[in-house]
N, C-alpha and C positions, 0 to 999 in steps of 0.2 A: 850833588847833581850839577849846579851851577857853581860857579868861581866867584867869588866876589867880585870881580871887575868884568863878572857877563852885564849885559843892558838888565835882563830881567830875573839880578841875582832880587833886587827889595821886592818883585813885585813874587817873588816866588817863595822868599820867606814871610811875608803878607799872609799869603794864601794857606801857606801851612800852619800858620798860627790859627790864622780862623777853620782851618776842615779840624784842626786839632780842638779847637775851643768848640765848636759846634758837636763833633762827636764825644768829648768827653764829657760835655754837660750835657749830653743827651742821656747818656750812662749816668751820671750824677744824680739827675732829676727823675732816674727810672727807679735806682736805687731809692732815694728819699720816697719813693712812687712805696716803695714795696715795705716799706714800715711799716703802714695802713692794709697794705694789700698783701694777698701772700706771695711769699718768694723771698728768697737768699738774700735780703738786704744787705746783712752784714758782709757779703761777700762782692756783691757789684759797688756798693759806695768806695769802698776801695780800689777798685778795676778802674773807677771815672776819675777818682784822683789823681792813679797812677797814669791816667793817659793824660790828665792837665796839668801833670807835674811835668811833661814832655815838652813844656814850654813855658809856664808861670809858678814862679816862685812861690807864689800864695800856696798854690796845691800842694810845691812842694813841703811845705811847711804843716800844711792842714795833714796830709801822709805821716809824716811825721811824727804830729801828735798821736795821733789816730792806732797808730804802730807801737810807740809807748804807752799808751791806753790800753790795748790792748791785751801787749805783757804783763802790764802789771794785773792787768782782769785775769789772765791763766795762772799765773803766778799765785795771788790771790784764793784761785779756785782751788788749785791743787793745794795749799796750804789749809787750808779748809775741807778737804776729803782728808787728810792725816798723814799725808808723805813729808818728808823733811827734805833737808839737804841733799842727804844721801841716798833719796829716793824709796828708804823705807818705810814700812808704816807707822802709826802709831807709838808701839811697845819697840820700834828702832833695832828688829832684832831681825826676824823673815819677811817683813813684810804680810805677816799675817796678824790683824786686828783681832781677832777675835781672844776670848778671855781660855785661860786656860779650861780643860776640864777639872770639874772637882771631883774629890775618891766620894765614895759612898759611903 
């Protein structure tokens, strides 16, 4: 928007730092709000970091973690439902867990 060598180039990244700091920890603290309370926590603490990673390293950092945490929790999960590697199940064959039938 401004040039660095406008008069109210600091007073204008100033101002964006704080609507940014102000609106993302709005979403932050709404998030953290909704851990106790019902609502998609896990999806706005993330939203509030990513808008204060739009200007502070910290957030960027805390996103970060947050994102590899994450993965490794999917990761995890789905290793623990019985897919592998290759995305099969169990028995590594169709994809179908269940035990054969037996003859009678």
């Amino acid at each position: 928007m401004f040039d660095d060598k406008h008069p109210l180039f600091g007073t204008y990244k100033l101002a964006k730092r704080i609507v940014i700091g102000i609106v993302g920890g709005s979403v932050l603290v709404v998030g953290v709000l909704m851990i106790v309370l019902p609502g998609p926590a896990l999806v706005v603490i993330p939203v509030g970091l990513g808008i204060l990673s739009l200007e502070f390293a910290w957030a960027r950092i805390w996103l970060k973690k947050a994102k590899t945490k994450a993965e490794d929790m999917a990761r995890n999960f789905s290793n623990k439902n019985g897919s592998n590697k290759n995305g099969s199940g169990k028995n590594g064959k169709d994809g179908n867990d269940r035990d054969p039938p037996r003859a009678v």
